[in-house]
mmCIF file as Biopython writes it, N, C-alpha, C and O atoms, coordinates in Angstrom:
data_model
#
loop_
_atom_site.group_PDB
_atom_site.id
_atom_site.type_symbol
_atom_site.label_atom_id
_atom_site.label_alt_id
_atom_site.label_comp_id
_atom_site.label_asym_id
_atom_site.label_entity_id
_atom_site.label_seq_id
_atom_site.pdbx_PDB_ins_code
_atom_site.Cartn_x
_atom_site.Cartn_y
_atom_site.Cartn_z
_atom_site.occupancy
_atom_site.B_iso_or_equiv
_atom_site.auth_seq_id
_atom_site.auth_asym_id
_atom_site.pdbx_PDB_model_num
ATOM 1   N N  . UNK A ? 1  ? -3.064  -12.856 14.500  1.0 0.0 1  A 1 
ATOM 2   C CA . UNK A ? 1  ? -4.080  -12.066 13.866  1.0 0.0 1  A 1 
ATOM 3   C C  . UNK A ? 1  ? -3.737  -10.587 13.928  1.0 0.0 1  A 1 
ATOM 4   O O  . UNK A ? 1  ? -4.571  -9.694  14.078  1.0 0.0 1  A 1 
ATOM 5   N N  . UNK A ? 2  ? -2.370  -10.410 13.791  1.0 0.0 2  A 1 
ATOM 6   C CA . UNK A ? 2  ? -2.304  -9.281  13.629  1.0 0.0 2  A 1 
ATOM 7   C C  . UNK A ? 2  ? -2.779  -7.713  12.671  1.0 0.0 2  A 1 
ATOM 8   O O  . UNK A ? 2  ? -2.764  -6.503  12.897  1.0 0.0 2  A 1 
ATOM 9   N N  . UNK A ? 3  ? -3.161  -8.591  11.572  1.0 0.0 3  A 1 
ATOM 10  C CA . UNK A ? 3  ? -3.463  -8.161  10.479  1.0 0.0 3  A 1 
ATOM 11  C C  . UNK A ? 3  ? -5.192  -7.229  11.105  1.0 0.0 3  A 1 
ATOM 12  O O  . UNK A ? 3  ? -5.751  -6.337  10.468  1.0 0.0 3  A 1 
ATOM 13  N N  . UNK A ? 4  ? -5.482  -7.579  11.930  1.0 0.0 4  A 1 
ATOM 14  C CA . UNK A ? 4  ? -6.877  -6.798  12.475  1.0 0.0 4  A 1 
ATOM 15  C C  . UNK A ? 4  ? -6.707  -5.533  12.964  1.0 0.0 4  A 1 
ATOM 16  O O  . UNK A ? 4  ? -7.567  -4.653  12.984  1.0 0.0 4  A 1 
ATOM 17  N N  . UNK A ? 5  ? -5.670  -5.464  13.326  1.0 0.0 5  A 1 
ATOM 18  C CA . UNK A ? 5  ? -5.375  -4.340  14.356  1.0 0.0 5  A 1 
ATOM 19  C C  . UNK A ? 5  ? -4.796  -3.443  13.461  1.0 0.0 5  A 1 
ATOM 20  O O  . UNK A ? 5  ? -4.900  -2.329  13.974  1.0 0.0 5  A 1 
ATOM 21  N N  . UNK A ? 6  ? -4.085  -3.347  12.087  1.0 0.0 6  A 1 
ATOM 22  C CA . UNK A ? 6  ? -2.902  -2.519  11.278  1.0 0.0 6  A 1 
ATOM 23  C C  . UNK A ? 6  ? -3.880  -1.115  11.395  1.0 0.0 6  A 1 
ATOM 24  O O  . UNK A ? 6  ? -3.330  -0.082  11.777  1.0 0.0 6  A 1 
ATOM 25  N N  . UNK A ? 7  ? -4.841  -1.103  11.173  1.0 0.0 7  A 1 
ATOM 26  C CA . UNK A ? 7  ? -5.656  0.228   10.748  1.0 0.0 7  A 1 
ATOM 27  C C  . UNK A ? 7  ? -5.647  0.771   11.966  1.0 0.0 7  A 1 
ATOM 28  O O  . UNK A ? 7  ? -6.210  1.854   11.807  1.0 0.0 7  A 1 
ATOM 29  N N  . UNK A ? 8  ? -5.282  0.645   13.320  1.0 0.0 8  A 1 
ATOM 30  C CA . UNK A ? 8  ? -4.703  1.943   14.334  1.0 0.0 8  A 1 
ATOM 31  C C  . UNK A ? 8  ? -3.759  1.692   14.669  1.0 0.0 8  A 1 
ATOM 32  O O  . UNK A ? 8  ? -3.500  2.281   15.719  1.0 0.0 8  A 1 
ATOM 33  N N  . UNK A ? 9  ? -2.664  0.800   14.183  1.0 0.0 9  A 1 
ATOM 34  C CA . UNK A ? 9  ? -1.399  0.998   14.408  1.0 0.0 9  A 1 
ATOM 35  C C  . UNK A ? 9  ? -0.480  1.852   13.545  1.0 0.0 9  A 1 
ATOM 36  O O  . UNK A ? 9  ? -0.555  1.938   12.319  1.0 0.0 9  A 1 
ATOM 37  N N  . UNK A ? 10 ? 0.500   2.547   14.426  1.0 0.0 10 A 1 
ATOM 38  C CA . UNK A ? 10 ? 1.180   3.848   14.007  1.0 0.0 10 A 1 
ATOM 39  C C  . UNK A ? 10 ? 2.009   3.779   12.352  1.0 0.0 10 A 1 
ATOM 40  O O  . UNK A ? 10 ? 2.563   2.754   11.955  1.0 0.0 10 A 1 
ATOM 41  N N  . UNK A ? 11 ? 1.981   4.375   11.980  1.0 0.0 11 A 1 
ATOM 42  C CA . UNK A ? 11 ? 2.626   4.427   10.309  1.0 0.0 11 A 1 
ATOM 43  C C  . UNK A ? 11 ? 4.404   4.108   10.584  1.0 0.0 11 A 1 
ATOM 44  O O  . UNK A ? 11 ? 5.110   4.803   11.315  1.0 0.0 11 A 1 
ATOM 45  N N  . UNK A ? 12 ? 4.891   2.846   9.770   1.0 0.0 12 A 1 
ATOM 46  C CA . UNK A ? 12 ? 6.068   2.646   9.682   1.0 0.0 12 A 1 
ATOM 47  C C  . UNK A ? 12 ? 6.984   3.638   8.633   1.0 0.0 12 A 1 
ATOM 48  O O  . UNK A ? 12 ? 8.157   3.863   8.929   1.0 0.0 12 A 1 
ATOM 49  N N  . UNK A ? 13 ? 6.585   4.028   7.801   1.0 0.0 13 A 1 
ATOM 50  C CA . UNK A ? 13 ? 7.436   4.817   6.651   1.0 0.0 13 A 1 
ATOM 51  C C  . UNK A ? 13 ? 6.057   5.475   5.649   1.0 0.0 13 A 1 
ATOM 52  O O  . UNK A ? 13 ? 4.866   5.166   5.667   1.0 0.0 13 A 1 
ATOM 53  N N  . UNK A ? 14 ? 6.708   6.355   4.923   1.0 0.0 14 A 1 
ATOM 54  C CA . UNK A ? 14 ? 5.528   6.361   3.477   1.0 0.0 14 A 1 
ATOM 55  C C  . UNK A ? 14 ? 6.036   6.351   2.009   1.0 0.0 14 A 1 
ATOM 56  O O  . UNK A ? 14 ? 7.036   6.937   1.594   1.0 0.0 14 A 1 
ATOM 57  N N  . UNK A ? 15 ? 5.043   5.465   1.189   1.0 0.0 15 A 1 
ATOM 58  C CA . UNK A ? 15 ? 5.358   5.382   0.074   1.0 0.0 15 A 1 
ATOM 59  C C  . UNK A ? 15 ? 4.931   6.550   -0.945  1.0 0.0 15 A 1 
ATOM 60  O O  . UNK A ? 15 ? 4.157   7.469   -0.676  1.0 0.0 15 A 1 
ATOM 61  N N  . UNK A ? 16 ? 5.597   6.330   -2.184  1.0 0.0 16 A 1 
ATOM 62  C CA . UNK A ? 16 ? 4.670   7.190   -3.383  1.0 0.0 16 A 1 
ATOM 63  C C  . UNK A ? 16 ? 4.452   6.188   -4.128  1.0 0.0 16 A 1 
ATOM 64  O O  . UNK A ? 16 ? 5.366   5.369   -4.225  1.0 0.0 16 A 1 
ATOM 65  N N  . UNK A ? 17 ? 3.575   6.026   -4.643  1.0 0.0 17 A 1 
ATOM 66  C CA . UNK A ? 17 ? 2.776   5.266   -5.652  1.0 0.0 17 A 1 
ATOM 67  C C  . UNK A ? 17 ? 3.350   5.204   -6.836  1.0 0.0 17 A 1 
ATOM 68  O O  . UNK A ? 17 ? 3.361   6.391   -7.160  1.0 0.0 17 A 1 
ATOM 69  N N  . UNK A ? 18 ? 3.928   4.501   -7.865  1.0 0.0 18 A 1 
ATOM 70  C CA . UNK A ? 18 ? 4.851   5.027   -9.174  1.0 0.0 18 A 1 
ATOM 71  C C  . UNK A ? 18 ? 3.777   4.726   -10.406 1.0 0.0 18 A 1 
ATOM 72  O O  . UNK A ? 18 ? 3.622   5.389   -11.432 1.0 0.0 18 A 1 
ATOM 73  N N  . UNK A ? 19 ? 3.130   3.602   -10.015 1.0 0.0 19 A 1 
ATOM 74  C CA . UNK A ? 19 ? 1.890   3.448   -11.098 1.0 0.0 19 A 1 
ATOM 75  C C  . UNK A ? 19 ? 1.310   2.362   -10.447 1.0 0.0 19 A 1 
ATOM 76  O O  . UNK A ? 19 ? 1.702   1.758   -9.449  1.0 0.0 19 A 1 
ATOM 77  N N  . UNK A ? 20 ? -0.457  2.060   -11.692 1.0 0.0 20 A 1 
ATOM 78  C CA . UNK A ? 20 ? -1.104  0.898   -11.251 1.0 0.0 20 A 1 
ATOM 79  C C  . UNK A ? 20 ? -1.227  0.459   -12.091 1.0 0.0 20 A 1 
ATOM 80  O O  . UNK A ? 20 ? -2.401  0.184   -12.340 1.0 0.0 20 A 1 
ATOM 81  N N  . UNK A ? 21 ? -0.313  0.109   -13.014 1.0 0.0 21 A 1 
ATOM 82  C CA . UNK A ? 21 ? -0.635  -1.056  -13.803 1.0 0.0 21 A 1 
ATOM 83  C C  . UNK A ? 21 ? -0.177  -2.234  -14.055 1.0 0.0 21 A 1 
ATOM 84  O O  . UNK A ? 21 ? 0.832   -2.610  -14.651 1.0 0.0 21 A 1 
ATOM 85  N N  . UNK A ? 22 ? -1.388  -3.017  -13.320 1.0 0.0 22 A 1 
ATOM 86  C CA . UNK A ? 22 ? -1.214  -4.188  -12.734 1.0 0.0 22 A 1 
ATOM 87  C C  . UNK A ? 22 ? -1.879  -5.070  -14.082 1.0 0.0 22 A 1 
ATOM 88  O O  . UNK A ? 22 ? -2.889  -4.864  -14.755 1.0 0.0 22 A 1 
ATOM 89  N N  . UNK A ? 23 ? -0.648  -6.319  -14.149 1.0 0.0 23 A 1 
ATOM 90  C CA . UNK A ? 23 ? -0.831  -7.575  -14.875 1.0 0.0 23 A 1 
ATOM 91  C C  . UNK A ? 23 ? -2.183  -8.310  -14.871 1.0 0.0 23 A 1 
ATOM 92  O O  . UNK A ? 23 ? -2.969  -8.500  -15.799 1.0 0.0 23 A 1 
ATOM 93  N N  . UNK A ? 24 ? -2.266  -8.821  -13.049 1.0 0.0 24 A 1 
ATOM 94  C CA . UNK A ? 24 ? -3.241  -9.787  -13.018 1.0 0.0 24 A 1 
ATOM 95  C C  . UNK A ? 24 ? -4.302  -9.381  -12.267 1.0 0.0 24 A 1 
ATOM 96  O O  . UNK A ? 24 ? -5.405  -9.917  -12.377 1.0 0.0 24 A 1 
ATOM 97  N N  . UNK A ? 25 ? -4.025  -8.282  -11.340 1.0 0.0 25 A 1 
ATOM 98  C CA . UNK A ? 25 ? -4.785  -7.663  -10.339 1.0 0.0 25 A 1 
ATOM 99  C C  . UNK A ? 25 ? -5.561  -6.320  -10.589 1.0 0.0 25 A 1 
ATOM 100 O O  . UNK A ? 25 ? -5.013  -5.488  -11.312 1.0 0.0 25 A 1 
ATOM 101 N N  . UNK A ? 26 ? -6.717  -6.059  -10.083 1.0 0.0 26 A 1 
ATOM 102 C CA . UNK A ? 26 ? -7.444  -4.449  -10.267 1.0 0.0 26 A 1 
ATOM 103 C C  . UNK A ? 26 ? -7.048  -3.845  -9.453  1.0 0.0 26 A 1 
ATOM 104 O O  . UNK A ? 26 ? -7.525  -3.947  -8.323  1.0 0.0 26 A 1 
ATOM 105 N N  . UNK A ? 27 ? -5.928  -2.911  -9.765  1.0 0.0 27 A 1 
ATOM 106 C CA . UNK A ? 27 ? -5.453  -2.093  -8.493  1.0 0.0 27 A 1 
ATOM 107 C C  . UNK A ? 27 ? -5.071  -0.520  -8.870  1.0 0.0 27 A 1 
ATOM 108 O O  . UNK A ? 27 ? -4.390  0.285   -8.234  1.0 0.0 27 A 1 
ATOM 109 N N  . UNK A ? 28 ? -5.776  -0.379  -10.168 1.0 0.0 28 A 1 
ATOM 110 C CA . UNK A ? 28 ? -6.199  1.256   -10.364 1.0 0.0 28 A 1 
ATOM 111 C C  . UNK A ? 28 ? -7.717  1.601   -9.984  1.0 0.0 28 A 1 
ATOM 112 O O  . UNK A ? 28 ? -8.273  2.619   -10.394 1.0 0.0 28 A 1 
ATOM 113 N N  . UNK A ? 29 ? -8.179  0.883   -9.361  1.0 0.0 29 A 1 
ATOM 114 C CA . UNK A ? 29 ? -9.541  1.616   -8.669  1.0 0.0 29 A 1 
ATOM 115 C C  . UNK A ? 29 ? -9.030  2.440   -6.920  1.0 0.0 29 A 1 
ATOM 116 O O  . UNK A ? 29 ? -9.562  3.374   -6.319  1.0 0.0 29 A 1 
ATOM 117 N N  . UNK A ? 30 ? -7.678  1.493   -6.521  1.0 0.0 30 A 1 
ATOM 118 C CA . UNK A ? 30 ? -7.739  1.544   -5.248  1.0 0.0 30 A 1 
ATOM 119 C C  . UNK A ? 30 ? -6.286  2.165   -4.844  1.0 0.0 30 A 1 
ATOM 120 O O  . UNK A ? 30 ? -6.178  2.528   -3.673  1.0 0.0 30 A 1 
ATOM 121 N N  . UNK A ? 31 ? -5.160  2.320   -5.701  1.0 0.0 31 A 1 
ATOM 122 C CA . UNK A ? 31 ? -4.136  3.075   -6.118  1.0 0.0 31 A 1 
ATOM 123 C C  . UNK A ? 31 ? -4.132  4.451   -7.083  1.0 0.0 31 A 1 
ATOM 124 O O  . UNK A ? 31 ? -4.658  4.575   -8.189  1.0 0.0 31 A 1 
ATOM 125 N N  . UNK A ? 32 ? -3.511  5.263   -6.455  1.0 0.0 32 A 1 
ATOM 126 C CA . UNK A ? 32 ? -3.260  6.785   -7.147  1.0 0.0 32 A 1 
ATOM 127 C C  . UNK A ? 32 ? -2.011  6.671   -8.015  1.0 0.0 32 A 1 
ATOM 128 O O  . UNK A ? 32 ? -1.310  5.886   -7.376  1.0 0.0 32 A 1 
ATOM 129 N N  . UNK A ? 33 ? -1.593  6.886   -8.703  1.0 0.0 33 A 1 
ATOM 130 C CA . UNK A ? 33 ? 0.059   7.259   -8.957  1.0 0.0 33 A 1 
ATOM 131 C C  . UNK A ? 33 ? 0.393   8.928   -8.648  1.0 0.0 33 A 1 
ATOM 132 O O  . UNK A ? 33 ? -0.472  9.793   -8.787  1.0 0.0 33 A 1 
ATOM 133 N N  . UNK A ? 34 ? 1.539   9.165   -8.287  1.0 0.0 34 A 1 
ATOM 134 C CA . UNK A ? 34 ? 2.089   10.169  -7.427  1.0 0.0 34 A 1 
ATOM 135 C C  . UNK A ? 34 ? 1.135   10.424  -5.688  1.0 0.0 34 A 1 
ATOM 136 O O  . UNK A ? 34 ? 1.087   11.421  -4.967  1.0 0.0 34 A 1 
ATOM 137 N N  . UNK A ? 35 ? 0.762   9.613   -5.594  1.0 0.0 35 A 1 
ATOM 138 C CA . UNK A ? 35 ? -0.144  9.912   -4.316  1.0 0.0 35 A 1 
ATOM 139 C C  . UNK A ? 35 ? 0.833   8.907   -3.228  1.0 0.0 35 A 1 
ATOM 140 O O  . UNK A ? 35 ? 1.335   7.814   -3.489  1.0 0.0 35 A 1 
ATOM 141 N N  . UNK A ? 36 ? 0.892   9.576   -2.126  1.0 0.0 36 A 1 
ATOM 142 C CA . UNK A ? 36 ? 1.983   9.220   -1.090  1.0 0.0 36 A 1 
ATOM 143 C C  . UNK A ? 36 ? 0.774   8.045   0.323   1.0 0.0 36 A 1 
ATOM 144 O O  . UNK A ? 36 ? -0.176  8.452   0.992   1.0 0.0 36 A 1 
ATOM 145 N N  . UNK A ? 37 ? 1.247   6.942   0.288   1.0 0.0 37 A 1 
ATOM 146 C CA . UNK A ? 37 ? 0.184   6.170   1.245   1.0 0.0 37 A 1 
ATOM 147 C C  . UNK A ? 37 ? 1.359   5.957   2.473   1.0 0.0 37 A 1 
ATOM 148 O O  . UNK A ? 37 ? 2.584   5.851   2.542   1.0 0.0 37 A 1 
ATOM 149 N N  . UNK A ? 38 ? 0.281   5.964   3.320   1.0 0.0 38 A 1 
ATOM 150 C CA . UNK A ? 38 ? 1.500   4.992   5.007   1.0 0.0 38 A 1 
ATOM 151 C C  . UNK A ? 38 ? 1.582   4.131   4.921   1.0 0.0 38 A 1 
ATOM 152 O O  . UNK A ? 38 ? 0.553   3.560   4.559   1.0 0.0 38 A 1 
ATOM 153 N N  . UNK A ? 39 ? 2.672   3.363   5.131   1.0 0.0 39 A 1 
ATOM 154 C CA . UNK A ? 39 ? 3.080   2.008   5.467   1.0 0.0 39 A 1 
ATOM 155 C C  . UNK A ? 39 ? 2.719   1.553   6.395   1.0 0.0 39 A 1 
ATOM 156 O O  . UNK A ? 39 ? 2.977   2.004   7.510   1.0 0.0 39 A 1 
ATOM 157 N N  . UNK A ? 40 ? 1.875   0.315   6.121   1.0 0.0 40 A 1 
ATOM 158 C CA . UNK A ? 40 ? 1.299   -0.239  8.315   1.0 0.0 40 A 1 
ATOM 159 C C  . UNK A ? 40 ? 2.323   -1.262  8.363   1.0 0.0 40 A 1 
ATOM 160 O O  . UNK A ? 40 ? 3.030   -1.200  9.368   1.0 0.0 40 A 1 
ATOM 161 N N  . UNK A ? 41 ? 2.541   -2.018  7.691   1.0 0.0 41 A 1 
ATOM 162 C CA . UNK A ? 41 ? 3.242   -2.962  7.901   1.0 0.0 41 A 1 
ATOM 163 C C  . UNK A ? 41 ? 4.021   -3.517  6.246   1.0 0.0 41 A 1 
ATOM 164 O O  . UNK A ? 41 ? 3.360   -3.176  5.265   1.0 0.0 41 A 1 
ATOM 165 N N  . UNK A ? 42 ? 5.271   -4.279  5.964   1.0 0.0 42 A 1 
ATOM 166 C CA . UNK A ? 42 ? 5.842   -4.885  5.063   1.0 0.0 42 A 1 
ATOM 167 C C  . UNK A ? 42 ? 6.121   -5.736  4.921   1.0 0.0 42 A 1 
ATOM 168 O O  . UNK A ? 42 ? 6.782   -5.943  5.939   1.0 0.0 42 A 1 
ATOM 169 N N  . UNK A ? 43 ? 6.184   -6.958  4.117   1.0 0.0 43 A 1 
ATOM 170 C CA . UNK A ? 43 ? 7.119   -8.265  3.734   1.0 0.0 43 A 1 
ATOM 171 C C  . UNK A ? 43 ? 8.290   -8.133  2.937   1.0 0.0 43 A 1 
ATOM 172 O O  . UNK A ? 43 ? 8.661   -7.049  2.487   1.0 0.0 43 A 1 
ATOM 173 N N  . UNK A ? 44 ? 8.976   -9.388  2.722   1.0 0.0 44 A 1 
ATOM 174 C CA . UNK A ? 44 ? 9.869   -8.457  1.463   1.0 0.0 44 A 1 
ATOM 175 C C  . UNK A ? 44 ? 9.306   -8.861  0.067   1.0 0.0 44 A 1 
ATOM 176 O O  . UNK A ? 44 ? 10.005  -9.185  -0.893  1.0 0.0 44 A 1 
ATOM 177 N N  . UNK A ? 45 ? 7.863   -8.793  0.089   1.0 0.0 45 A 1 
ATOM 178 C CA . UNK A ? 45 ? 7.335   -8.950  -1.500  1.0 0.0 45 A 1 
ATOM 179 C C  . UNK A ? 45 ? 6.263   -7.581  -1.613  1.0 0.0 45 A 1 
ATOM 180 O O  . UNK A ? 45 ? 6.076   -7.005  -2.685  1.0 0.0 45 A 1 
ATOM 181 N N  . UNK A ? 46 ? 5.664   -7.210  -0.447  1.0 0.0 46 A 1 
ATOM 182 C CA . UNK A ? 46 ? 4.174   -6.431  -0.057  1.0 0.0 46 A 1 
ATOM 183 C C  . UNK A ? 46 ? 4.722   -5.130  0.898   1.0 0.0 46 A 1 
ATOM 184 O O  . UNK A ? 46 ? 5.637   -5.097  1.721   1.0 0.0 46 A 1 
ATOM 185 N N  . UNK A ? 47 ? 3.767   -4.059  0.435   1.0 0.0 47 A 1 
ATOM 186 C CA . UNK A ? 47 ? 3.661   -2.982  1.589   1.0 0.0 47 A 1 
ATOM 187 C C  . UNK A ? 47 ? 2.102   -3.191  1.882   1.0 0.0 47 A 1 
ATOM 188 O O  . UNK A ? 47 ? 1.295   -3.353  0.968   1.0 0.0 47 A 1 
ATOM 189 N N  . UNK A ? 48 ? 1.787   -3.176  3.081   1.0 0.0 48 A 1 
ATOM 190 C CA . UNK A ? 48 ? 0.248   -2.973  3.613   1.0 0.0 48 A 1 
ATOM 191 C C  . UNK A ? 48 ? -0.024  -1.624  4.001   1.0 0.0 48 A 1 
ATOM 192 O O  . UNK A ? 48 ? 0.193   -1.005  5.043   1.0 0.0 48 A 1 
ATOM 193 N N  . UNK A ? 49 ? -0.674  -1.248  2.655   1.0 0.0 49 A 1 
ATOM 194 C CA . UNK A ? 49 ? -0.805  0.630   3.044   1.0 0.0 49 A 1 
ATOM 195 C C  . UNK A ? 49 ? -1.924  0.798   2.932   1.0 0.0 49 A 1 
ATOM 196 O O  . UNK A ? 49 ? -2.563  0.016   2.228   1.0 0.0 49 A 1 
ATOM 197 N N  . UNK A ? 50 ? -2.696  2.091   3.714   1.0 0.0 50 A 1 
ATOM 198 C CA . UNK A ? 50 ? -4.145  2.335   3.696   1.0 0.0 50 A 1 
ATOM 199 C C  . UNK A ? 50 ? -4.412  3.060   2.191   1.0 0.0 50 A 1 
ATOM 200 O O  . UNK A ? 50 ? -4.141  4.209   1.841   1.0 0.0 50 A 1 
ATOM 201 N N  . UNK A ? 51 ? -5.010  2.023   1.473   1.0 0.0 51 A 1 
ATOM 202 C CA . UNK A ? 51 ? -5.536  2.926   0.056   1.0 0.0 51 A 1 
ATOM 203 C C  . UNK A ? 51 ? -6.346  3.362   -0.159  1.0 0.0 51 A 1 
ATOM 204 O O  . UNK A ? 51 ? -6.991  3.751   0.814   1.0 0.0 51 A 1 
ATOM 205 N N  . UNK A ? 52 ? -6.852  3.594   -1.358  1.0 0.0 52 A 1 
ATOM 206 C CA . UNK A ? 52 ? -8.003  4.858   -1.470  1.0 0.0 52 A 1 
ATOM 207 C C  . UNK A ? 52 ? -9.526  4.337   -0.893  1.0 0.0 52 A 1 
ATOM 208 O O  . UNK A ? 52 ? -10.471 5.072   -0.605  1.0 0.0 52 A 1 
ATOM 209 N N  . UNK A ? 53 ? -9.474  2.757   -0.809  1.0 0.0 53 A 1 
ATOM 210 C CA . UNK A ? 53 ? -10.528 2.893   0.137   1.0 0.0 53 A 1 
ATOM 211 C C  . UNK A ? 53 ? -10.794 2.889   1.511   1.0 0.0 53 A 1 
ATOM 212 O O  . UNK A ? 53 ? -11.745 2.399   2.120   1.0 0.0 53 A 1 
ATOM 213 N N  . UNK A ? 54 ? -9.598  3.643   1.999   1.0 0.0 54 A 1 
ATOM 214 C CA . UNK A ? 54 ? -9.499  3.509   3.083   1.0 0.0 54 A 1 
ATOM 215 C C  . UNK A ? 54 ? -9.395  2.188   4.459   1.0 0.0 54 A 1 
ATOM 216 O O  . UNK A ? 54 ? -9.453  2.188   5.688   1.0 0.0 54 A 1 
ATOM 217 N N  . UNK A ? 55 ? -9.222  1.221   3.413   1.0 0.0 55 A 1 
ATOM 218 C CA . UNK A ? 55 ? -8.817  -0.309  4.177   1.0 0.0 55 A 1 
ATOM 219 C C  . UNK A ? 55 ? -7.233  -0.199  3.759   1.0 0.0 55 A 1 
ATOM 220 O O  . UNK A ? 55 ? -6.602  0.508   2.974   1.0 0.0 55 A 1 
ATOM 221 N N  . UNK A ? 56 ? -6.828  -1.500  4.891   1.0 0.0 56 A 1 
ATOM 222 C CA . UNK A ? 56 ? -5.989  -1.814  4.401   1.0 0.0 56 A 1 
ATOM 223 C C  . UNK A ? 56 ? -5.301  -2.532  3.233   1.0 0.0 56 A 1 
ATOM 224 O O  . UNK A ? 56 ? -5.669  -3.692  3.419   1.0 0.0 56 A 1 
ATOM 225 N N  . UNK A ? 57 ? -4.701  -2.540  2.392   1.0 0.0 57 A 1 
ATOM 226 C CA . UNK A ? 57 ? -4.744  -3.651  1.169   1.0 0.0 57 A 1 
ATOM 227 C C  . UNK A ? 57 ? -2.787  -4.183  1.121   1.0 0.0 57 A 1 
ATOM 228 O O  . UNK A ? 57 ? -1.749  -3.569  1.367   1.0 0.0 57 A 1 
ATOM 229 N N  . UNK A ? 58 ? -2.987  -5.087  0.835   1.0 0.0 58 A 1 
ATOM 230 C CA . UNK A ? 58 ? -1.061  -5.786  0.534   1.0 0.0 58 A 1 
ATOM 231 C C  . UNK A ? 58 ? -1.023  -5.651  -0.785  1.0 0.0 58 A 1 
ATOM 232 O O  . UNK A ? 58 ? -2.007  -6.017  -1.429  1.0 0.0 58 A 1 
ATOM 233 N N  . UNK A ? 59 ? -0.018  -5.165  -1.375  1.0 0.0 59 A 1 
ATOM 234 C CA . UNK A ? 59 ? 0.398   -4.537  -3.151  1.0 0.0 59 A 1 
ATOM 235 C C  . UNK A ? 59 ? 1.944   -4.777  -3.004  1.0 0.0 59 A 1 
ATOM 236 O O  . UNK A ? 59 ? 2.529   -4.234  -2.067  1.0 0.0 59 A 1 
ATOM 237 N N  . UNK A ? 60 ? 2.483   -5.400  -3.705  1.0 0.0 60 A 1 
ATOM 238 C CA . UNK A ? 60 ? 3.513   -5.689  -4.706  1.0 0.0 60 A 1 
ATOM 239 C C  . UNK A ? 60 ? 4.376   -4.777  -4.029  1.0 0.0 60 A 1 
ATOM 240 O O  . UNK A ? 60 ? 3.614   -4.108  -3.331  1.0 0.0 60 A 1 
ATOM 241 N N  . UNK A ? 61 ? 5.630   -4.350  -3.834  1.0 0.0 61 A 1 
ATOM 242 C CA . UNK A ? 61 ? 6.602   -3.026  -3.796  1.0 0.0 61 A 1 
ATOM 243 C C  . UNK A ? 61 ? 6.749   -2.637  -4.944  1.0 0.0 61 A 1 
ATOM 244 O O  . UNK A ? 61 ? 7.224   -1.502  -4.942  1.0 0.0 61 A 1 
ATOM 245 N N  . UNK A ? 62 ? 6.583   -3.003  -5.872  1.0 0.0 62 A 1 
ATOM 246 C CA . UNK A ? 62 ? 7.234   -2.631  -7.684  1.0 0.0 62 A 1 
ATOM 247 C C  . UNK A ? 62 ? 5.947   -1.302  -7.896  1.0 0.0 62 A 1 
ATOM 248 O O  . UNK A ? 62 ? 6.088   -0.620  -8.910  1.0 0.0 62 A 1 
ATOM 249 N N  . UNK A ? 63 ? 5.084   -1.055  -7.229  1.0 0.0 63 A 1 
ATOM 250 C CA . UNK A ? 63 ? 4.503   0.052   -7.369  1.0 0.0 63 A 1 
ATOM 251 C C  . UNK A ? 63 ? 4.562   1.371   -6.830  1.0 0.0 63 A 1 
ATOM 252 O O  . UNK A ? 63 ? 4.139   2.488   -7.131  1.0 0.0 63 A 1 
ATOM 253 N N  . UNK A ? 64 ? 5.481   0.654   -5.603  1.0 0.0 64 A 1 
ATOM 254 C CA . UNK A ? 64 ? 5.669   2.275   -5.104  1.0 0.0 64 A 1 
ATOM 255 C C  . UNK A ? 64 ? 7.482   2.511   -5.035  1.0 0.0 64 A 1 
ATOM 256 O O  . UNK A ? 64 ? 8.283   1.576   -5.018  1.0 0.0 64 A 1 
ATOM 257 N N  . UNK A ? 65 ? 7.805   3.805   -5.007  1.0 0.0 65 A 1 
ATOM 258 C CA . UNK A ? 65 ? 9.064   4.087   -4.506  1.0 0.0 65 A 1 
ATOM 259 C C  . UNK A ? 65 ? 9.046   4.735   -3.086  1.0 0.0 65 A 1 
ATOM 260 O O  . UNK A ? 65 ? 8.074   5.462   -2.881  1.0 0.0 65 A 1 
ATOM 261 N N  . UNK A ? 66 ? 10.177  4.567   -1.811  1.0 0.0 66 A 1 
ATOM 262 C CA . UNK A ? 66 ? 10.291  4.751   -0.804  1.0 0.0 66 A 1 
ATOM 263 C C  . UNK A ? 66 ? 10.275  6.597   -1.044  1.0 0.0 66 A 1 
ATOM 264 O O  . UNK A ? 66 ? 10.833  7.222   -1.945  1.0 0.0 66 A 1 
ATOM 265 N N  . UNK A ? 67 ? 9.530   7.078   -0.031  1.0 0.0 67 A 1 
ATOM 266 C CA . UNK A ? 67 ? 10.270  8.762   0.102   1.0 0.0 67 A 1 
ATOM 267 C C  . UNK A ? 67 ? 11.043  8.814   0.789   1.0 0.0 67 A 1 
ATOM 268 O O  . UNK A ? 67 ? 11.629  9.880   0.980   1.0 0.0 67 A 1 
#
């Protein structure tokens, strides 16, 4: 259950956002483009970054580029 704890665990890297436009998912309410989020944790499909609502959320990598 690690997934409880990501929101005070320390930032692994940060992303920039490249866009939100998402196919199947609503993820321009909760994504910026050019806006830089922390990385809590990754898969090699997902970054788990704190987004604009301030939770954590899992998103695709094809949206952001590494800084």
């Amino acid at each position: 259950m690690i997934h409880k704890n990501w929101e005070k665990s320390k930032t692994i890297k940060q992303v920039e956002c490249v866009h939100n436009e998402a196919e199947k998912f609503v993820v321009n309410n909760v994504l910026t483009p050019g806006k830089v989020y922390n990385v809590k944790n990754e898969s090699e499909e997902f970054y788990f970054v704190e987004d604009n609502s301030g939770r954590i959320g899992g998103f695709y990598k094809n949206y952001f580029k590494e800084k």
